[in-house]
C-alpha positions, 0 to 999 in steps of 0.5 A, spaced: 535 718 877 537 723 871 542 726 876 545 720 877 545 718 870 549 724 867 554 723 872 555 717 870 555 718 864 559 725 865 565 720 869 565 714 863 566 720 858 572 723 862 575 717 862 575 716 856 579 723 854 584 722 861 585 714 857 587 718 850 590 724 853 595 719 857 597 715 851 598 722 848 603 724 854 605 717 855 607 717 847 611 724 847 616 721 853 611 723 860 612 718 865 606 716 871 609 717 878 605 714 883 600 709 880 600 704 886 595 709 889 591 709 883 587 703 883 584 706 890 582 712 886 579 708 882 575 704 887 574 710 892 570 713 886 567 708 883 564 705 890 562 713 891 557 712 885 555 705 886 554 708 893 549 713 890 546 709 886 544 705 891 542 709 896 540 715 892 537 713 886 529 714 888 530 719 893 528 727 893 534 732 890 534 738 893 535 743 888 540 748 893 545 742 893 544 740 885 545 748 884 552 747 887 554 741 884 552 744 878 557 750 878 562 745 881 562 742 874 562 748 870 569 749 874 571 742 873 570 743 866 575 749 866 580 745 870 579 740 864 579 745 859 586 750 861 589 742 862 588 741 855 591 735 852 595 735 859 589 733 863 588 726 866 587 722 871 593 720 872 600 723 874 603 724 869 609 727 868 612 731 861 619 733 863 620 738 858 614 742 860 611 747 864 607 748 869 601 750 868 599 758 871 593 760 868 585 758 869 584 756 875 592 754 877 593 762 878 589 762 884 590 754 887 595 749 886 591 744 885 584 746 883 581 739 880 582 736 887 579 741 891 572 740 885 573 733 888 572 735 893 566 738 894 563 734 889 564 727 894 560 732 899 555 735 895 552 731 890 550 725 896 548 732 900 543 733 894 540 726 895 539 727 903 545 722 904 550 725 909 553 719 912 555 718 905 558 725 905 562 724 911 565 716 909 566 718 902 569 726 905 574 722 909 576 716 904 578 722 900 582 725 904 586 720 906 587 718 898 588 726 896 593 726 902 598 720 898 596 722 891 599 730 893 605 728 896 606 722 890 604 729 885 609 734 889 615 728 888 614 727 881 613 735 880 619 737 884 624 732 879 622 738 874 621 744 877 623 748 883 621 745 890 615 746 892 611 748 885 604 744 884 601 744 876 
């Protein structure tokens, strides 16, 4: 159950810092691309730890899973941290700036997805709970999918074809 609680806590905090972080881009002229597809993100993932907490809540956590989720984190919080000010939860486009090539970015297009990723697979492995893992593996998939294509579009209006942030 701390598990659970300090994730939850952990995502109420992230949207907190994407909320301020997109009035702040939204305020130095950024726009929001794709944001019909963004109430299903926000569905999939809260079902996600609902669904966790349902199931999960007084079950046994394997150490091995929690330790990858754990090294998952730390790579979602230098994600968050090369982003800086630019990081939310939403796609957001700043016209006048450049993509981000550093931290993660200089090995993977889309580095906070692939975190994601994983941690819709993990953390249910870490409670036992794999029917969970692969539900919520496949609904990802299928929003990650009309999410990068929404992102690439939005991108391809202020940088060469083809470059992710």
């Amino acid at each position: 159950m701390v598990v659970l609680v300090a994730v939850t806590a952990q995502r109420l905090g992230e949207l907190v810092l994407a909320q301020r972080n997109t009035r702040r881009l939204l305020a130095r002229d950024a726009y929001e691309v794709g944001a019909s597809h963004y109430p299903f993100i926000v569905t999939l993932h809260a079902a996600w730890l609902a669904s966790l907490w349902w199931f999960g809540w007084d079950r046994p956590v394997s150490l091995s899973w929690l330790a990858v989720f754990v090294v998952l984190q730390l790579l979602r919080v230098w994600v968050i941290a090369t982003l800086g000010a630019r990081w939310t939860t939403r796609i957001i486009i700043l016209p006048d700036a450049p993509l981000v090539r550093r931290g993660p970015y200089r090995f993977i297009s889309h580095p906070n997805y692939a975190v994601v990723v994983a941690e819709i697979a993990v953390l249910p492995l870490a409670f036992g709970l794999v029917g969970l893992a692969v539900v919520f593996s496949i609904l990802n998939a299928l929003v990650l999918w009309v999410r990068i294509r929404a992102e690439g579009r939005g991108l391809s209006t202020i940088a060469p074809a083809g470059a992710q942030p």
